[in-house]
C-alpha positions as CSV (number, residue, x, y, z in Angstrom):
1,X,102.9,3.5,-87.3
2,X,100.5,0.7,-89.0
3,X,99.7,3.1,-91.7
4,X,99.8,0.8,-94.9
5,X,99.8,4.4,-97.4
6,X,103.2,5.5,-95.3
7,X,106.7,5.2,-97.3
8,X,108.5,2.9,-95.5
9,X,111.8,4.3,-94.1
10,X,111.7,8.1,-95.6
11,X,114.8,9.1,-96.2
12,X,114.5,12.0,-93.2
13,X,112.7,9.6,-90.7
14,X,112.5,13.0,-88.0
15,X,110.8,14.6,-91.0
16,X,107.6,14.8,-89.7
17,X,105.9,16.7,-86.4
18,X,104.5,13.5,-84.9
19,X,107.9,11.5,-85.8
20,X,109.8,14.3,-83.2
21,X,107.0,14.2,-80.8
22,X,107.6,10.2,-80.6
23,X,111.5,11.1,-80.5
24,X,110.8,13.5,-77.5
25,X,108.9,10.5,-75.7
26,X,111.5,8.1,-76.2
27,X,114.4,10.5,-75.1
28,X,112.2,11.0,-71.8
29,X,111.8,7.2,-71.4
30,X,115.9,6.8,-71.5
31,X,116.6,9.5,-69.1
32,X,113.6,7.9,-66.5
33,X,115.2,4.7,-67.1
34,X,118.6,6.0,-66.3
35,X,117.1,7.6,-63.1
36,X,116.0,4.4,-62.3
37,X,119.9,2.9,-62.4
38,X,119.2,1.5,-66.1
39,X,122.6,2.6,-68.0
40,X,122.4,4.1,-71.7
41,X,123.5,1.0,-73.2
42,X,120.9,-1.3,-71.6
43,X,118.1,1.4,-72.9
44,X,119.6,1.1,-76.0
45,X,119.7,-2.2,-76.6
46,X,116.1,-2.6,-75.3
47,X,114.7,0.4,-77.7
48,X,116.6,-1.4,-80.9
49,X,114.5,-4.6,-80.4
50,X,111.7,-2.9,-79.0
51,X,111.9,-0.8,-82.2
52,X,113.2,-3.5,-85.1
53,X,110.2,-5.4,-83.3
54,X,107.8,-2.8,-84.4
55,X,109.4,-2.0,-87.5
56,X,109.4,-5.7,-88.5
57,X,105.5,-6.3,-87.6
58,X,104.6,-3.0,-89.5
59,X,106.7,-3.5,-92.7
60,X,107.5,-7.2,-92.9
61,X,111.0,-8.7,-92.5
62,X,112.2,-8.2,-95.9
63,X,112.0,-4.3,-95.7
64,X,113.6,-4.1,-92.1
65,X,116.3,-6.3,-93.5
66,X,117.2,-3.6,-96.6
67,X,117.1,-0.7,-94.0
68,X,119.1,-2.1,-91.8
69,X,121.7,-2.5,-94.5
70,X,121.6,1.0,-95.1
71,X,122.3,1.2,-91.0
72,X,126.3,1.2,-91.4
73,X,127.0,3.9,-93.8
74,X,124.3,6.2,-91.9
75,X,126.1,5.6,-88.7
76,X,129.7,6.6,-90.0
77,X,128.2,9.2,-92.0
78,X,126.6,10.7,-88.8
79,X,123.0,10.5,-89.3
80,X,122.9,9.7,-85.2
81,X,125.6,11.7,-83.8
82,X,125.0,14.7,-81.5
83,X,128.8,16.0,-81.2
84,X,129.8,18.3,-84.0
85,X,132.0,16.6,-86.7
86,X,135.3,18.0,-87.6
């Protein structure tokens, strides 16, 4: 993720192969943490620091800061849901 000729926030971050591969490792993480007696919202919580963390170190704080004012309308437009919208 430290590669300095990569966009910053794309706007289809799942765009790319390696970007769903990571997504398959993280899914797999939550549900051996959840096997383990961790709840959803406690993996949660730990992959949005662990992640803002990484984000922060690789862009700088300014850029995390604009994306994560885009995070709002995202969310209520659906970007993360997994149930169909009616």
């Amino acid at each position: 993720m430290n590669d300095s000729t990569q966009q910053p926030f794309p706007a289809d971050p799942m765009a790319s192969e390696e970007k769903r591969a990571a997504l398959t490792y993280v899914v797999e993480a939550f549900l051996e943490g959840e096997r383990d007696g961790l709840d959803g919202d406690c993996m949660a919580h730990a992959a949005l620091f662990a992640a803002f963390r990484e984000l922060v170190t690789t862009y700088g704080e300014d850029a995390v800061a604009e994306f994560a004012q885009g995070l709002p309308d995202r969310v209520r437009g659906g970007a993360f849901s997994t149930a169909l919208r009616h």
